[in-house]
C-alpha positions, 0 to 999 in steps of 0.5 A, spaced: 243 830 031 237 830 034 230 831 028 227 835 034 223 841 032 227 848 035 225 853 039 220 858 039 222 865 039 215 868 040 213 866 047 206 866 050 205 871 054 205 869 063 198 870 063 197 865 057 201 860 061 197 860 067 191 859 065 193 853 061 189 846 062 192 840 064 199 838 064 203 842 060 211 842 059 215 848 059 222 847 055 227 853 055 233 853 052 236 855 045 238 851 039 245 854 039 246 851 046 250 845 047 247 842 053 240 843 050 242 839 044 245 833 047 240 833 052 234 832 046 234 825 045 233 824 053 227 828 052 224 825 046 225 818 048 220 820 056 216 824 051 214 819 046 211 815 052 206 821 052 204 823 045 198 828 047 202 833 052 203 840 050 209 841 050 213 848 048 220 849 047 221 856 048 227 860 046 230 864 052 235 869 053 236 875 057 231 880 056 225 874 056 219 875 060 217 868 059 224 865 062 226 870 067 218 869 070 220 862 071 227 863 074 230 860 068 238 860 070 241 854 065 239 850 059 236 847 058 230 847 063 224 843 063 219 846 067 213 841 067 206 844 069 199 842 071 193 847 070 199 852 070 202 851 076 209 848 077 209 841 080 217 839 077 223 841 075 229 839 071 236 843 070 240 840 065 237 833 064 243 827 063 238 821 061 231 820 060 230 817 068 229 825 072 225 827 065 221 820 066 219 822 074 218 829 073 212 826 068 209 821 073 208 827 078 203 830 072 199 824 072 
């Protein structure tokens, strides 16, 4: 079982997450959800090479601003930002490898 933190139900407002400096990950899911909480090993594992990035695990569902702003369709999703622009994506993580080139596209 995974000892990850769960998902925050209060989201930062659109506004708040673009005008965020520096690298930033976005992580949507739930902490029901199946494939969020198989996909938490592989996301602990390529998080633990970069200790000092923000990251947000941000509840979603229908009705979630934050979420529908972003697109958010399956998850968990991982949407990695840089100074609040988006530069990649992963949907549904199956190991750590997609994760670990998204996180080299923030460098």
């Amino acid at each position: 079982m995974p000892t990850s933190v769960p998902y925050e139900p209060e989201a930062p407002s659109r506004a708040e997450v673009d005008a965020l400096s520096g690298a930033t990950l976005l992580e949507f899911g739930t902490d029901w959800c199946g494939w969020c909480r198989g996909a938490q090993p592989f996301i602990d594992e390529a998080l633990a090479a970069r200790p000092g990035l923000r990251h947000l695990k941000i509840e979603d569902g229908p009705g979630r601003a934050l979420g529908r702003s972003f697109k958010v369709k399956l998850w968990p999703t991982l949407v990695f930002l840089r100074d609040g622009q988006e530069v990649a994506r992963v949907v549904r993580p199956g190991g750590q490898d997609a994760i670990a080139e998204a996180l080299a596209q923030l460098s």
